[in-house]
C-alpha positions as CSV (number, residue, x, y, z in Angstrom):
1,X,20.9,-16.2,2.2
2,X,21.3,-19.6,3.3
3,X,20.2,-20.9,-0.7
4,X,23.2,-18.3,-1.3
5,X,25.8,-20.0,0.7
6,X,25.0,-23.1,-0.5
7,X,25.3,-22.6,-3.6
8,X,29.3,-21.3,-2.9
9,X,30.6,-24.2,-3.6
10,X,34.0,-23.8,-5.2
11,X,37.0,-22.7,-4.1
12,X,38.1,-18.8,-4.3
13,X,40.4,-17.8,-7.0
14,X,43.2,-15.4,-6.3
15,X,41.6,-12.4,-7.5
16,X,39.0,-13.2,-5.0
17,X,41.6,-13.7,-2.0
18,X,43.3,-10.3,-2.8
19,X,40.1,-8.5,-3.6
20,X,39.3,-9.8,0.5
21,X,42.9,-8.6,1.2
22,X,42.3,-5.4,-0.1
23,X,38.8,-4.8,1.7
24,X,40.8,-6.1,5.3
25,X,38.7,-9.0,5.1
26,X,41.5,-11.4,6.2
27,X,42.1,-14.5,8.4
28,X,42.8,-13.5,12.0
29,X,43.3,-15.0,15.5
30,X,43.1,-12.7,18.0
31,X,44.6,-15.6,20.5
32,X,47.7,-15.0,18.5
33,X,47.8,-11.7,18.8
34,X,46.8,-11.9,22.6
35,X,49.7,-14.8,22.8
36,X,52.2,-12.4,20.9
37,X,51.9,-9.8,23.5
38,X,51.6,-12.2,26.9
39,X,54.8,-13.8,25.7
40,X,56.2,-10.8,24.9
41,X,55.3,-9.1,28.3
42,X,56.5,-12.2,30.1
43,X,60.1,-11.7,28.0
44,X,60.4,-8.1,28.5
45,X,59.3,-8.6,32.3
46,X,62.3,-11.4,32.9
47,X,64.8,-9.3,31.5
48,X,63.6,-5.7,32.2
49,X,62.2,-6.5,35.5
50,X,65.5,-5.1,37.3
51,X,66.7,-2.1,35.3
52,X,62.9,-1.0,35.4
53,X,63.0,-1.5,39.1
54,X,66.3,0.3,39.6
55,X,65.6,2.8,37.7
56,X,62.2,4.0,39.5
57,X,63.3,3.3,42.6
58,X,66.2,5.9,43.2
59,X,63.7,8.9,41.6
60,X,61.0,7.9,43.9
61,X,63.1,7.4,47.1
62,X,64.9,11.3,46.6
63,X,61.3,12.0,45.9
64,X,60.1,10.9,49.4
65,X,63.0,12.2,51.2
66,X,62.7,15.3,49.6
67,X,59.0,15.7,49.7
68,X,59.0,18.7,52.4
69,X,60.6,20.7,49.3
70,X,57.9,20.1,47.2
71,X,55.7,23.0,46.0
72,X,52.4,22.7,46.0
73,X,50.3,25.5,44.0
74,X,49.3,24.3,40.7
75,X,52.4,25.4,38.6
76,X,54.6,23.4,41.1
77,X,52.2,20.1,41.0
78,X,52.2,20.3,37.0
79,X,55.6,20.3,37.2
80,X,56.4,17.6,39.2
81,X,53.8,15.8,37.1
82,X,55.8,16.5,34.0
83,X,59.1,15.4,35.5
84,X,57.4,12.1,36.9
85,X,56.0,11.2,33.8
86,X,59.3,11.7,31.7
87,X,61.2,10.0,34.3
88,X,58.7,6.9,34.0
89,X,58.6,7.1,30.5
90,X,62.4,6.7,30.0
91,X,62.9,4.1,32.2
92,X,59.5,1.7,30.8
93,X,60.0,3.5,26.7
94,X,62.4,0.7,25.5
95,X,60.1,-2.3,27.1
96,X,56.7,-0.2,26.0
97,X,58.1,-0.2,21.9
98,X,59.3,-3.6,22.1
99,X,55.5,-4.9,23.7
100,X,54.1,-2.7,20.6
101,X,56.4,-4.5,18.0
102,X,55.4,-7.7,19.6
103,X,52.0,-7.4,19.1
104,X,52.0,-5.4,15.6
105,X,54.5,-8.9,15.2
106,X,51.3,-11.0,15.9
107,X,49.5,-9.3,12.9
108,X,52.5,-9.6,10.4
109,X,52.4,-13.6,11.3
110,X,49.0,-14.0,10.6
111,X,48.6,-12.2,7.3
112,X,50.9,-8.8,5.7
113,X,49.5,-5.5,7.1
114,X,46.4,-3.5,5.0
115,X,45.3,0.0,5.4
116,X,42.0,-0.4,4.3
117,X,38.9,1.8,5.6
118,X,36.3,-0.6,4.6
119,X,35.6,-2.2,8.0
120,X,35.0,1.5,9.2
121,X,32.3,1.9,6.8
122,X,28.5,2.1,7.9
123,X,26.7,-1.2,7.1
124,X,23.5,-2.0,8.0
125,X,24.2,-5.9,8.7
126,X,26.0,-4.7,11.7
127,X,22.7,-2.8,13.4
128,X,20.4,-5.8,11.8
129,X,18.6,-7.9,14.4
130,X,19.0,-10.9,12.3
131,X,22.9,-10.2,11.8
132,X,23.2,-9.8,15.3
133,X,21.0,-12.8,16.2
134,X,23.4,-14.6,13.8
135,X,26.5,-13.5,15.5
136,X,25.0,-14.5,18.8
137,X,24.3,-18.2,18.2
138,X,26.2,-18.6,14.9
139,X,29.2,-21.0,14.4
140,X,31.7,-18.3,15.6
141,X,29.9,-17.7,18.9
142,X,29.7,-21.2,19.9
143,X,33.5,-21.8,19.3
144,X,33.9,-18.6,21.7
145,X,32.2,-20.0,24.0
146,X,33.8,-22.7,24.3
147,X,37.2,-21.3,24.0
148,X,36.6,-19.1,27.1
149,X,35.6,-22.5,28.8
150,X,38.5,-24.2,27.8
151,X,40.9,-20.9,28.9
152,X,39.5,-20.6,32.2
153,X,39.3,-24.4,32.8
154,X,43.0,-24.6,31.6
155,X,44.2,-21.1,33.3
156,X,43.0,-22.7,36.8
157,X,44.5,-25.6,36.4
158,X,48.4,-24.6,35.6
159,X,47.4,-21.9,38.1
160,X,46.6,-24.3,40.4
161,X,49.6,-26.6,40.0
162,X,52.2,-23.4,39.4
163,X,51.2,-21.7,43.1
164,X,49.3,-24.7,45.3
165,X,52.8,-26.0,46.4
166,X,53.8,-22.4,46.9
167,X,51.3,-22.1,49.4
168,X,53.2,-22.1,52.8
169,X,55.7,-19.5,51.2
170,X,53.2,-17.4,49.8
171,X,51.8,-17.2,53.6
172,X,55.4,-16.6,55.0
173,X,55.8,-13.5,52.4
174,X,54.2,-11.0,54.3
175,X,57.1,-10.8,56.8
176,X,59.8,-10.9,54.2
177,X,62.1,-7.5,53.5
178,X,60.7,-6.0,50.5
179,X,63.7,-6.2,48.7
180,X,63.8,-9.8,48.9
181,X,59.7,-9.6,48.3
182,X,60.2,-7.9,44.8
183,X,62.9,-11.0,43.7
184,X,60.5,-13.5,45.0
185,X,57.6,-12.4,43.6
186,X,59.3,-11.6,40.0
187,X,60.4,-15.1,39.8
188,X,57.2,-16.7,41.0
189,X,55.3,-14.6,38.3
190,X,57.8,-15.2,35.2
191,X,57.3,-19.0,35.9
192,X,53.7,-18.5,36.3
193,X,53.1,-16.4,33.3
194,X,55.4,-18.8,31.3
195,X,53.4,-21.8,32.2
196,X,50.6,-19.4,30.7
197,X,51.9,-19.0,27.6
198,X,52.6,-22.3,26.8
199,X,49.1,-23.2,27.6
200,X,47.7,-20.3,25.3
201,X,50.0,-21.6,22.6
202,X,48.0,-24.0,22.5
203,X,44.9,-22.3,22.2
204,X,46.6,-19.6,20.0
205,X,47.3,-22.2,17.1
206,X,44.0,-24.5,17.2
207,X,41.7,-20.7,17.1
208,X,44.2,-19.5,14.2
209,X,43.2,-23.1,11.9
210,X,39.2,-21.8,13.1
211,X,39.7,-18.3,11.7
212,X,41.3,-19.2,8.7
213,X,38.9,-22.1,7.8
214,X,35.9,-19.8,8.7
215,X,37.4,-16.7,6.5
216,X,38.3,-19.4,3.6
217,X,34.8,-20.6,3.9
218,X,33.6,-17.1,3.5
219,X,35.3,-16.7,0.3
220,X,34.2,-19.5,-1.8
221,X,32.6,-18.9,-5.0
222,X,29.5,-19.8,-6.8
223,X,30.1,-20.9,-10.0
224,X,28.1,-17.6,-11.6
225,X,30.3,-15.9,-9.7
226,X,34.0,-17.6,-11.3
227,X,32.5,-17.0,-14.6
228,X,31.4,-13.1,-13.7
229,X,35.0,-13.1,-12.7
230,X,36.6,-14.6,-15.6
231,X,34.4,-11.9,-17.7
232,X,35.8,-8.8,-16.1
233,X,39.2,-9.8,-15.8
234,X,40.3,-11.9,-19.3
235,X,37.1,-10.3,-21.3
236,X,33.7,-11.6,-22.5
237,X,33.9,-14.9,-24.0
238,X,31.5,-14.3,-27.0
239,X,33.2,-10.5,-27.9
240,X,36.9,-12.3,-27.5
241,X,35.3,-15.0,-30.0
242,X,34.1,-12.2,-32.6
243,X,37.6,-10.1,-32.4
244,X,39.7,-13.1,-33.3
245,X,37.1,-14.1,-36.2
246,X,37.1,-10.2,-37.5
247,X,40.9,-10.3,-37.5
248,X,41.2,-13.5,-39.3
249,X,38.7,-12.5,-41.7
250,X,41.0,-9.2,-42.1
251,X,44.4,-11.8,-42.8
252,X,42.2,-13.6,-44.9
253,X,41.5,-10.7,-46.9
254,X,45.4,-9.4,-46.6
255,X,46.3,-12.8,-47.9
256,X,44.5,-13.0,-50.5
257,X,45.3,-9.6,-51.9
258,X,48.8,-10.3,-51.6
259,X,48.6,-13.9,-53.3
260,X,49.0,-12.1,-56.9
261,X,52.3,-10.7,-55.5
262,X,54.0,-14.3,-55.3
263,X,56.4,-15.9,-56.9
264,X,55.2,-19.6,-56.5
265,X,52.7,-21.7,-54.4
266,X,54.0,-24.6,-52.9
267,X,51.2,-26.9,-52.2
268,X,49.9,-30.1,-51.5
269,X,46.7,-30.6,-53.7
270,X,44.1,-31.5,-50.9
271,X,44.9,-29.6,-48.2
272,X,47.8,-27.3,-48.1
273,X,49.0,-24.3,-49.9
274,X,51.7,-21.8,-49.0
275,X,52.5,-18.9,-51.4
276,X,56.0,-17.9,-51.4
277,X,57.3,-14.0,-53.0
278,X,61.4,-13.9,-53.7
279,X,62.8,-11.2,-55.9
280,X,66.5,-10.8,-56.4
281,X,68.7,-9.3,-53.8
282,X,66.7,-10.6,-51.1
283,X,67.9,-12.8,-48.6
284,X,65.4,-15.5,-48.7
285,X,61.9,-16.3,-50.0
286,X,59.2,-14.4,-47.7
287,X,55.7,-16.1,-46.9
288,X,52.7,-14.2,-48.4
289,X,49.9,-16.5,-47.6
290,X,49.2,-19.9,-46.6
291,X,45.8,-21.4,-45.3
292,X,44.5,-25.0,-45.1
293,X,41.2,-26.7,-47.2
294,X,39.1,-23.7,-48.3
295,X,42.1,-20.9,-48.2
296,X,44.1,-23.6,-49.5
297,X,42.0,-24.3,-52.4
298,X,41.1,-20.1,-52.6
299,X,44.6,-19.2,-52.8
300,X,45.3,-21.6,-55.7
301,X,42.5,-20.3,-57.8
302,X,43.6,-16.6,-57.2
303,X,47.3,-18.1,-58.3
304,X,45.8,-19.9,-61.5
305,X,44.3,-16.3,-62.4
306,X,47.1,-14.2,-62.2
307,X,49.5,-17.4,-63.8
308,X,51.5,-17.9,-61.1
309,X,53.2,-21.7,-60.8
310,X,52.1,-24.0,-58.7
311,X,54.5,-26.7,-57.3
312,X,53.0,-29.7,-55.4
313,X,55.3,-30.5,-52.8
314,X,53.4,-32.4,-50.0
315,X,56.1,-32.4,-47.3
316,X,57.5,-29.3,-47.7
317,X,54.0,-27.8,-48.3
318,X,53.5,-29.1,-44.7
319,X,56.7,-28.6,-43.1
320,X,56.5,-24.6,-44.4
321,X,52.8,-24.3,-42.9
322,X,53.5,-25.3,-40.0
323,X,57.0,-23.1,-39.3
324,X,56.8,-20.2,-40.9
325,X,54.1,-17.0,-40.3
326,X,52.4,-14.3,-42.7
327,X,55.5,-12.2,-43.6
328,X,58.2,-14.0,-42.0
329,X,61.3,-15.2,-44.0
330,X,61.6,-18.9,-44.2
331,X,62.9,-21.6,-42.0
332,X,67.3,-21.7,-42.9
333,X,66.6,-25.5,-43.0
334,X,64.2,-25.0,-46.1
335,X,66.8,-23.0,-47.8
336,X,67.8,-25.6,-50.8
337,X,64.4,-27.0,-51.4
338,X,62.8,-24.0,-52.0
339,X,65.6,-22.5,-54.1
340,X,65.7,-25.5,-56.6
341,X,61.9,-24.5,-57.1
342,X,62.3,-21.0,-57.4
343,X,65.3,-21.7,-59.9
344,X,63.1,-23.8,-61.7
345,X,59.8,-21.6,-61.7
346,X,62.2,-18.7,-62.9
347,X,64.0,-20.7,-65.6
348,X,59.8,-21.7,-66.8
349,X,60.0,-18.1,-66.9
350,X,62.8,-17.1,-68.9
351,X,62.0,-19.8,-71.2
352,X,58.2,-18.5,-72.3
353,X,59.6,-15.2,-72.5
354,X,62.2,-16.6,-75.0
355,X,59.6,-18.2,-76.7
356,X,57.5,-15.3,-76.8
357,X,60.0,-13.4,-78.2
């Protein structure tokens, strides 16, 4: 396994990252998420805190005055159970959805949300002695470790510095009114929690860099793997090789039966040839066949057989190879040059047949 890892050496492609994506193998923090919903708590507690108060406290104060009319057989509890719970519920619902969209907000910042059932999936790595050995002592562990160090060392301290000269009037407290207790306390524990949260901000954003370098680590590639990869998704290298020789060898054939066809080769004696059909009422010459060297020199001896002129022409021979394809009309810019050689080829033409006649 550990010959394995090391030979992962190159970075993940794309494919790779969205194959992990797809599996809900992805780079999380669960600081962040635990920083998404302490700050959020502490938000929703500063500016709920009252109307959440208020709104329990007049319910449960009829409830206690009124308790003598309270039945109590089992149809009478469930009720008031029933009532209770709606009334608590509509007074804590709006605060209870926002803390859920806070945290499901800590997931959405950290990567875009999957539905995958892979990590519910039996695996026996999870039950192995080994794995679990791993996960104990492994790199992950130790940085947990440490991380709990570091919270608690840092939650004591801001604790520490937050209540310690609050001391005297957290003594005195005991004999204040509880209405003024319940203000008192709410403050004191939004500017505690809030020096919290910036501390675990802290912590949030160093464990995120972890988790990500950790899960990118995870999904580097060996290069067996990248050319696996490159195989299943673009095709085998060797059967993309032999399509493209089979369908040139099928132009090469198509060529060469249409070279007969043409009206003239224009070509340039050691490399290039480009044959070239017009017949009247067309709009402009059409290319038949060209090739370089060997088709070059194959499509001249198939013209020689069938008697059809040859014109060398080594710039336009060029210029017309390299801009116009296998029955494609030609370039407007080689409009004049190759007229004047297919009025000249047909006025050869006309001329033999005169003779002949």
């Amino acid at each position: 396994m550990a010959e394995e890892d090391a030979e992962k050496t190159e970075d993940p492609t794309q494919k790779r990252l969205d194959d992990a994506l797809e599996r809900g193998d992805v780079a999380k923090s669960q600081e962040v998420n635990t920083w998404f919903v302490i700050a959020g708590g502490t938000m929703i507690m500063s500016t709920f805190s009252g109307s959440i108060g208020g709104g329990l406290e007049l319910p449960l104060r009829n409830l206690i005055a009124n308790s003598w009319m309270i039945h109590t057989d089992g149809p009478g509890l469930m009720l008031l159970a029933r009532h209770l719970c709606f009334m608590v519920l509509g007074v804590i619902g709006v605060p209870l959805l926002m803390l859920a969209l806070v945290a499901i907000a800590g997931n959405m910042m950290q990567h875009r949300l999957v539905w995958s059932s892979e990590q519910m999936k039996p695996k026996f790595e999870k039950i192995s002695p080994g794995a679990g050995l791993k996960r104990i002592f492994g790199k992950q562990a130790g940085a947990n470790f440490l991380k709990g160090i570091f919270k608690l060392t840092a939650l004591g301290a801001v604790m520490t510095a937050i209540l310690w000269p609050e001391r005297l009037r957290l003594e005195a407290m005991v004999r204040f009114d509880p209405t003024t207790l319940l203000g008192v306390s709410t403050s004191m524990t939004v500017h505690l929690m809030g020096a919290v949260v910036a501390m675990l901000a802290a912590v949030a954003i160093a464990d995120y860099f972890f988790q990500y370098r950790q899960w990118y680590e995870r999904q580097k590639m060996s290069l067996q793997e990248i050319k696996e990869e490159y195989k299943q998704s673009e095709g085998d290298p060797h059967i993309k090789g032999k399509i493209r020789q089979l369908r040139q060898q099928r132009m090469k054939k198509r060529m060469m039966t249409a070279v007969p066809k043409a009206s003239v080769i224009i070509t340039n004696p050691t490399h290039y040839s480009v044959a070239l059909s017009y017949e009247r009422g067309m709009s402009a010459p059409v290319c038949v066949a060209k090739g370089v060297d060997n088709i070059a020199f194959k499509i001249r001896e198939i013209a020689r057989a069938h008697d059809i002129p040859i014109v060398e022409n080594v710039p336009l021979a060029r210029s017309l190879y390299a801009t116009v394809e296998i029955d494609d009309e030609i370039p407007v810019e080689h409009y004049q040059a190759v007229a004047e050689i297919i009025s000249y080829v047909m006025g050869l033409r006309r001329g033999l047949s005169g003779r002949r006649t």
